[in-house]
C-alpha positions, 0 to 999 in steps of 0.5 A: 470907797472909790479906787480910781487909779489907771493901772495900765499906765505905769503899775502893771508895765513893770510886772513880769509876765510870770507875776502876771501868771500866778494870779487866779483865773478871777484874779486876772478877770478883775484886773481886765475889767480894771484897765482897757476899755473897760476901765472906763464903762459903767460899774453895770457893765463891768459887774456884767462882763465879770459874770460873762467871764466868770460864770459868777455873780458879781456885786460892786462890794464884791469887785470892789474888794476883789481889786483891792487884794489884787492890787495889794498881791501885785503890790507885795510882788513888785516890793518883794522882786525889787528887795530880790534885786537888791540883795543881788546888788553888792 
């Protein structure tokens, strides 16, 4: 399964900085990895750097799933902070 999103350009600008501060050391690694410069260098030097910031080996299955549940963790954030701002609403 390939994941090809940009998400600086749009899903991770409407995140709190405190979203941003709950997720694991790892967690935020992955996410890094996924946008910037990195998001467009090859899977080896992405798997790389995640071993050089993780102290950890990384498989493309492994970084691969990691962002989908981190994806999907930040998902369920932002649609639970907009029915939070909802209910506030009258």
């Amino acid at each position: 399964m390939k994941i090809d999103m940009n998400l600086k350009g749009g899903f991770l600008q409407s995140l709190k900085r405190e979203v941003l501060a709950t997720l694991s050391a790892e967690d935020r690694a992955v996410i890094e990895v996924s946008t910037g410069e990195l998001g467009n260098k090859p899977e080896a030097v992405k798997l790389g750097w995640l071993k050089m910031r993780t102290g950890e080996s990384w498989t493309r299955q492994r970084y691969t799933k990691a962002l989908s549940r981190v994806i999907e963790k930040l998902r369920q954030e932002v649609a639970a902070q907009a029915a939070a701002k909802k209910a506030e609403r009258p």
